[in-house]
Structure formats: C-alpha cells, structure tokens
C-alpha positions in Angstrom: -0.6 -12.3 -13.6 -1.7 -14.7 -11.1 -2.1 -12.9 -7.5 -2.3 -9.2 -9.0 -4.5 -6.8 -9.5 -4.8 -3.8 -11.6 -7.0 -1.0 -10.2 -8.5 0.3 -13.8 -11.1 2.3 -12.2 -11.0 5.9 -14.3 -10.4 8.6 -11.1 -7.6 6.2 -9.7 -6.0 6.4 -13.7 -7.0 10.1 -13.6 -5.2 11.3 -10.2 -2.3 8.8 -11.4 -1.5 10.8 -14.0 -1.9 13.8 -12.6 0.9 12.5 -10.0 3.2 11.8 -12.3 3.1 15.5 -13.6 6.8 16.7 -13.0 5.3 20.1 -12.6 2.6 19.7 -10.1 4.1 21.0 -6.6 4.7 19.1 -3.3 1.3 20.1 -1.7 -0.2 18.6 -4.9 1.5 15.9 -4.9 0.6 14.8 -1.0 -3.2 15.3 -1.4 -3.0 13.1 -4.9 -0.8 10.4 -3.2 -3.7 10.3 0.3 -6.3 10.5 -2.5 -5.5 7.3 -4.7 -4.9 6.0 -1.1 -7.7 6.1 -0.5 -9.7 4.8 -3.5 -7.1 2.0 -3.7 -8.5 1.2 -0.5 -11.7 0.6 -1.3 -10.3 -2.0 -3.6 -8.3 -4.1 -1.4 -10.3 -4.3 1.4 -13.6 -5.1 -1.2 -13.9 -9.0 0.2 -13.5 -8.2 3.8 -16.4 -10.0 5.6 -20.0 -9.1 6.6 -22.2 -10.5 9.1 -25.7 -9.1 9.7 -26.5 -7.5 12.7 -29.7 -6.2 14.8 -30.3 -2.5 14.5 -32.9 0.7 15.3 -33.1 3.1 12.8 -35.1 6.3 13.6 -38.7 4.4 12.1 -37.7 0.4 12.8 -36.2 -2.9 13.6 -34.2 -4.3 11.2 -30.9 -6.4 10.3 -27.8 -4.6 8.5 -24.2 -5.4 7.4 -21.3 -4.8 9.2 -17.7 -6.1 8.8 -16.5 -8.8 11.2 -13.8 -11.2 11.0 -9.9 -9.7 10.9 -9.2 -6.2 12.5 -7.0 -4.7 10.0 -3.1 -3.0 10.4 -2.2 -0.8 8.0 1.7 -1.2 7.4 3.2 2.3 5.2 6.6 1.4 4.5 8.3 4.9 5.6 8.2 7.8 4.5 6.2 8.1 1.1 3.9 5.2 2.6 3.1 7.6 5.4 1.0 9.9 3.0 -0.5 7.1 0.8 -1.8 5.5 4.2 -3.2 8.5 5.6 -6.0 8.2 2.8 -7.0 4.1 3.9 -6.6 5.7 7.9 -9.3 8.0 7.2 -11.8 5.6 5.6 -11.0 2.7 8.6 -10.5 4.6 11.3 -10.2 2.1 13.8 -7.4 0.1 12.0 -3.8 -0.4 13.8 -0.8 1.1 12.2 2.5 0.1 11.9 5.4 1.5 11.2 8.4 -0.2 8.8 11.5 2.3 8.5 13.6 1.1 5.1 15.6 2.8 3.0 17.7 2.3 -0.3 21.6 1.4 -0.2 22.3 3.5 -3.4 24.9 1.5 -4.7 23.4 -2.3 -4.0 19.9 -1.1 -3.8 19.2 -3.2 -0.7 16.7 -2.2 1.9 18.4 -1.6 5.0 15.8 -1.2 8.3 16.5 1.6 10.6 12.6 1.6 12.0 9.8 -1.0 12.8 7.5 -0.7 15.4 3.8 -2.9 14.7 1.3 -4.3 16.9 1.3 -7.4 19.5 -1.1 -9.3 17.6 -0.2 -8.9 14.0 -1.0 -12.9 14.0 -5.2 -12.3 14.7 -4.9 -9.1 11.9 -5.2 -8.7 7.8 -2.2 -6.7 7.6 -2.0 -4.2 4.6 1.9 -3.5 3.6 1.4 0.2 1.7 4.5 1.5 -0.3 4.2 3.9 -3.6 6.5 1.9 -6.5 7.6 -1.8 -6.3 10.7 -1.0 -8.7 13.5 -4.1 -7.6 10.4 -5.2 -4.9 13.8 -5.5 -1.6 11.7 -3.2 0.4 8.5 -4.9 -0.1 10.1 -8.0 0.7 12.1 -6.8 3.3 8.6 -5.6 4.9 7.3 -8.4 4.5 9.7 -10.5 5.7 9.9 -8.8 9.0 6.6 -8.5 9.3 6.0 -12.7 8.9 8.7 -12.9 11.7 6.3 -10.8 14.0 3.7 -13.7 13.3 1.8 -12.0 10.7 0.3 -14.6 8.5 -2.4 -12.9 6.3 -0.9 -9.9 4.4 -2.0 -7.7 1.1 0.5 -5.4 -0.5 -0.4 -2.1 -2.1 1.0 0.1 -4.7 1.0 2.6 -6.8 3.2 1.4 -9.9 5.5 -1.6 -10.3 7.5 -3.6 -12.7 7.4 -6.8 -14.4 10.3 -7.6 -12.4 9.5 -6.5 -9.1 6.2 -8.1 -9.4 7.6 -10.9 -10.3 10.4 -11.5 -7.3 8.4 -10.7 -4.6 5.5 -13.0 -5.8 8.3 -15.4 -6.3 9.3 -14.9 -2.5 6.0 -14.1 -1.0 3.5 -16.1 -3.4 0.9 -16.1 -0.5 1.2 -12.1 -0.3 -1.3 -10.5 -3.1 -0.8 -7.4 -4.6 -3.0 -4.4 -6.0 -1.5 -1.7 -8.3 -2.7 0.7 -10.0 -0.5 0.9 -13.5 2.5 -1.6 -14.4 5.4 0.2 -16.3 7.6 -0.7 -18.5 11.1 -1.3 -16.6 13.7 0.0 -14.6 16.9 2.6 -15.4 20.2 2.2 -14.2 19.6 3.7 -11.1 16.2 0.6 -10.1 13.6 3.9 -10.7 11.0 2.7 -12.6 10.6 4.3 -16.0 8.1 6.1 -16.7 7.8 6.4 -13.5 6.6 9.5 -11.3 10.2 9.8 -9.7 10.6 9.3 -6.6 7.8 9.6 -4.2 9.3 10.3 -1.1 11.2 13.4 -2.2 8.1 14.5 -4.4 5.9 14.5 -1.2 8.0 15.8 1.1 10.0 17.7 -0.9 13.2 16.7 -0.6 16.6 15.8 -2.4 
C-alpha cells in the first residue's frame, strides 16, 4: 500500500507477539510497548538527514555525520501513546513532545479532544504522531487534523497494528501523512477493536477497565 510501511524486522515481530499475550501482566506489557517503541523508531526516523561535520577524536582530525535539518516532536496520542513514546524519547533525547488528549465516544466511536498542548514551532519540526492500533483511524485523524491547524506541515504516523480500513481512511484524508506499522490484521469487531488484536492498549498498560 502506497505510503505504508511494514516494520518486518524479527525482534519488532518477536516483542509483538509477546504483547499480544493475554496473560503477560501490566509491567510486561509497558516495557514491551517502550521497547517496540523504540526499535520502531529507528525505522521512521531512518532518512532523517546528515551533514558532515569537523571533529577531535582522542588520536585526530576528522569529518563525521551528524543529523541536521528538522528538529523533531514526538506527538503520543494519550494515554497508551505515552508509553510507546517513551521508548523514541530515550533514543532522541533532545526531541519536543507534545501532548494530544482523545478518547473514544463508545457508541459513535468518535474521537473527542479533552487535551492538546504542542510546541510554538510545530511549522519548522518533522512531527511524529505515535498511537498503538489505527482500528476506525478518528483519532489519528483527529491528531492530525489538529495538529495541521497548529501549522504542522511535515508529519509521520506510527503504530503498532492497523486495519485495511483504518489505513485506508486516514490515507484517504491525510495522503501526505505516512505511516509505519508493525503487523496489519485482519478487521474490526462490533465494538471498532481490531481483531486479532492485543486488546486494548491503554487499559493493558495501565491497567485499567
């Protein structure tokens, strides 16, 4: 699919299916969600930029890479985002967060806001939207959405899992927004979780009900 990518790379499969374990506890389940975080980071971030600069090294002179162009922002879309960002915030450090606060109407499955809070200069940053699942895609496109009317204009998404048809409508809605995943399931269930699913992610890392 045009403007998607699959992260096949064998520990992110491995700790994916570990996370979907119905058993494995709450603890478990946090340090797996910050740990695929984190190796999902390494993909989406793998074109980022590199100019060549002058440094000393303890025996000589020489030229090395470093990143330029685009701070970056990560964006978790709260609260199961939280914990899958805190994995990216470790490797980039120096990276911006902000904050989108959405959750589920449970009988029209719209996203309603109650948070968002992001930097000043979201126009001069490569903002990364991060939420688990992309099941009916209204939050990602609701973050999205308010995050263009801040001024952002060069955004990733990250997940976890999606669907064929969340993929689908918020590439349809966001075509310029691309996305990485790291399994596509088959569908949703009556209630928009995605089946097979690894429930959902908030409650499972926060344990919750």
């Amino acid at each position: 699919m045009d403007g998607v990518t699959i992260v096949e790379h064998p520990l992110v499969q491995h700790k994916l299916t570990l996370l979907r374990k119905k058993e494995i506890s709450t603890k478990s389940f946090r340090e797996l969600l910050k740990e695929i975080g984190m190796l999902l980071c390494y993909e989406v971030t793998r074109d980022l930029p590199l100019a060549n600069v002058d440094i000393e090294t303890p025996l000589a002179h020489m030229k090395s890479p470093r990143i330029t162009g685009k701070k970056l922002v990560f964006a978790p879309v709260l609260r199961a985002g939280m914990t899958f960002a805190e994995g990216m915030v470790d490797l980039v450090p120096t990276a911006r967060i902000a904050h989108i606060g959405l959750y589920r109407e449970p009988q029209t499955f719209v996203a309603v806001e109650y948070f968002f809070k992001a930097p000043s200069d979201l126009h001069e940053r490569l903002v990364i939207v991060i939420s688990p699942v992309l099941a009916t895609a209204n939050s990602a496109v609701a973050a999205v959405d308010r995050l263009k009317e801040r001024g952002a204009n060069d955004i990733r998404l990250v997940c976890l899992i999606g669907v064929p048809e969340g993929i689908e409508r918020i590439r349809g809605i966001h075509p310029d927004v691309p996305i990485w995943l790291a399994a596509i399931d088959e569908g949703l269930d009556s209630n928009a979780y995605i089946l097979p699913g690894l429930g959902d992610a908030g409650d499972r890392a926060y344990g919750t009900k």
